[in-house]
N, C-alpha and C positions, 0 to 999 in steps of 0.2 A: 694442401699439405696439412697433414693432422700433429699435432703437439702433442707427447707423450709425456704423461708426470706416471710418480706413483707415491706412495707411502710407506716405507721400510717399515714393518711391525709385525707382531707374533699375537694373536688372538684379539685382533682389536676391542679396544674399551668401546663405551659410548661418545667417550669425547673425542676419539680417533674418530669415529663415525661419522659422529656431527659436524666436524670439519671438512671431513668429504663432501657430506650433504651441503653445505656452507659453499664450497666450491662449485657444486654444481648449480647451483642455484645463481649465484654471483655473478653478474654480468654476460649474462644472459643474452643472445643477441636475437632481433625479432624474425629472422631467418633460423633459428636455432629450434632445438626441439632439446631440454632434456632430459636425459634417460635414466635411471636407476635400475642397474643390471647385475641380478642376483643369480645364484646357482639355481637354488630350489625356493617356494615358496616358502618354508619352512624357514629360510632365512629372514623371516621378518620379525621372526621373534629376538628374545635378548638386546644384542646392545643396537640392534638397528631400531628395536621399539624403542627403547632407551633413548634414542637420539633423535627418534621422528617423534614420539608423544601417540599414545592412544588412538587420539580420533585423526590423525593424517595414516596413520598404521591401519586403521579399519577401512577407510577409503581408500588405499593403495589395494589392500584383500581385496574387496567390492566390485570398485570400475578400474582398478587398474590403471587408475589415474589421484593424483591430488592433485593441492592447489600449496605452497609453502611461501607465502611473503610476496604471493602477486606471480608469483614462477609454474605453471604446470608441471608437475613431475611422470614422465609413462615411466610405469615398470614393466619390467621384462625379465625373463628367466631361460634357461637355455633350455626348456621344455617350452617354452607362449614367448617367439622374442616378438618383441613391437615392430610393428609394419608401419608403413605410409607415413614416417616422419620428416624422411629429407634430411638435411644435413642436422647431425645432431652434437649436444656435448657430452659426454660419456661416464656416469662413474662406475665403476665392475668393484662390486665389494666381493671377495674370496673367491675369487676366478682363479684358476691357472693360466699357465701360457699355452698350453694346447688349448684352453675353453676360451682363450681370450682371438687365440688365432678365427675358432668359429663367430665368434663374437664380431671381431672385423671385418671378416669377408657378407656376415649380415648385414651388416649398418657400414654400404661403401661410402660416405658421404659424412665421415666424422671430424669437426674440426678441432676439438680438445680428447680426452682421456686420461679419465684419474682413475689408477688403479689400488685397489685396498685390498691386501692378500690376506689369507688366514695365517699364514706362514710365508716369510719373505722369500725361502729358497722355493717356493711354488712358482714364483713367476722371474726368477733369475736368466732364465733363456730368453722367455722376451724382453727382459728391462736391455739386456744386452743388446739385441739385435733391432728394438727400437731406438736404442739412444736415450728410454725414459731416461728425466730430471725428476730428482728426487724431492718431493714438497716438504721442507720441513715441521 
């Protein structure tokens, strides 16, 4: 059964960001994979560099992987989503609920999901019809 959070907000900051990131990272379980799940690559600029720091931002561009406080992070974009992870914990920074719908039927095996919209009425259809809990 997968647990639904999200983040009510309108153009997230870096510290909205990093909270996210903070989330996924956090307890972490060794069965887990996870994933930072962006629209475009393009979104790694601004406040998601902001909150990752230069060289974990150059290495997520690169291999498409880091390393943040002992935690691996895959990135994935709904152009290159990440394969062969297995059950993972999920955060979608400025997904919709139609991109998030693709998003799930990709990664059947998700046990968390934090969602981070660019605009809250973006993902209103699915906060609804998951039951997301809102992360304060």
């Amino acid at each position: 059964m997968t647990d639904y959070f999200f983040m009510d907000t309108t153009a997230p900051t870096g510290a909205i960001v990093q909270r996210g990131i903070r989330w996924l990272i956090d307890d972490v379980s060794d069965d887990e994979s996870a994933i930072l799940h962006i629209p475009v690559w393009s979104n790694l600029q601004g406040s998601l560099e902001a909150a990752l720091g230069p060289m974990i931002t150059k290495n997520l561009k690169k291999n498409k992987t880091a390393n943040i406080e002992g935690t691996t992070i895959h990135l994935s974009s709904d152009a290159s989503m990440a394969s062969g992870v297995g059950k993972v914990k999920l955060l979608c920074l400025y997904s919709r609920s139609e991109e998030l719908d693709t998003i799930e039927s990709h990664f059947r095996d998700i046990s968390r999901i934090l969602v981070v919209p660019w605009i809250s009425s973006d993902i209103s259809e699915w906060k609804e019809v998951r039951r997301a809990v809102e992360l304060g």
